[in-house]
N, C-alpha and C positions, 0 to 999 in steps of 0.2 A: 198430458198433451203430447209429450215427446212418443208415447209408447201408440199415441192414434196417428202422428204423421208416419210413424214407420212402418204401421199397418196400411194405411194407405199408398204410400209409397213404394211397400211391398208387393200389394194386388197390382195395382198399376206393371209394376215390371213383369209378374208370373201373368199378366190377362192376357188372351191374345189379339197379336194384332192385327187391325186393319191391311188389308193386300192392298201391297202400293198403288199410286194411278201412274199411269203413263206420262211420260216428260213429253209435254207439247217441245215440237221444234223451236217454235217461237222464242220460249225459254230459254233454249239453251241457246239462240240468239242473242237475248237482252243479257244471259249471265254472260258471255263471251266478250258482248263488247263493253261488259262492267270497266273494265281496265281504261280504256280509252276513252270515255264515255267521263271518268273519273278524273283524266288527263283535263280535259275539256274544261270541267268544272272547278279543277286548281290553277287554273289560266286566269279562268272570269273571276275569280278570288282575287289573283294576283292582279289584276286590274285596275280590280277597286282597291287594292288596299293601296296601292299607288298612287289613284286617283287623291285616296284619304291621306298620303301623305304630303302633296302639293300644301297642304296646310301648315308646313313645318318652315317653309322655303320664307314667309314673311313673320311667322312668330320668331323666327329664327334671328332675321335681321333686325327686328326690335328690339330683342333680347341682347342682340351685338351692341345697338344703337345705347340701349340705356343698362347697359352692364356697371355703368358706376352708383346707381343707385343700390341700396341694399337691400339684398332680396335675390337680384338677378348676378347669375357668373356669366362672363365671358366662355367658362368651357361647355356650360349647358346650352349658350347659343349659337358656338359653333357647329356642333355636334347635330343641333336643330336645323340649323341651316345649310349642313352638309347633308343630311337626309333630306329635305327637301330640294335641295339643287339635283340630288340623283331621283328624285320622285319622277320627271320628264322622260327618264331615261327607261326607267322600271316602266311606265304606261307604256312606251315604243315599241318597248321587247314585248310585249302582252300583249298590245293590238297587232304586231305582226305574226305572234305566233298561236294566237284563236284561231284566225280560221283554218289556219293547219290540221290542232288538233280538231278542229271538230269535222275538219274533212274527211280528218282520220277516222276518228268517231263511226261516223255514219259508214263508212266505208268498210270496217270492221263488222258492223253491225249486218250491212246487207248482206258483206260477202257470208257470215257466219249461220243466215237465216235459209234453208235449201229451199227453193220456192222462188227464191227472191233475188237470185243472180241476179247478174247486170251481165250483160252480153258482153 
């Protein structure tokens, strides 16, 4: 088995290749504005996951509330209810700075595309 994948493996590198195609402009548009484009998408992440932590802000106060029962600590619902006190604050930063990046985004994108300046 070993002695047929390095024969194969062999032809494959000695075969000749294929002559490249040409890089459409477009391309090296969308690769350019990969960066920014990726900004964008760790924003709307950060968003929601902000969004998903507003859920901590009341498990957090319950946890406070009935911490003398057994089971729950006092330090697991502070900690719970200090991430979700700052969850308001994380969606703030996120919705003020989306449309930034995605302004960035596009802006990157068009200027990168030659065709497709903006005056």
């Amino acid at each position: 088995m070993k002695r047929a994948l390095c024969t194969v493996m062999l032809i494959g590198f000695l075969a000749p290749q294929a002559s490249a195609l040409p890089i459409l402009p477009e391309y090296v548009a969308a690769i350019q504005a990969l960066p920014s484009v990726s900004a964008t998408a760790n924003e709307a992440a950060n968003l929601v996951s902000g969004v998903a932590d507003l859920v901590y802000l009341p498990m957090g106060a319950s946890e406070l509330i009935l911490s003398p029962l057994p089971g729950l600590g006092l330090n697991r619902g502070g900690k719970n209810l200090g991430r979700g006190l700052m969850a308001p604050f994380s969606i703030l930063q996120s919705v003020i700075r989306l449309p930034a990046t995605a302004i960035r985004g596009a802006n990157s994108a068009i200027q990168g595309a030659p065709g497709y300046l903006l005056p």
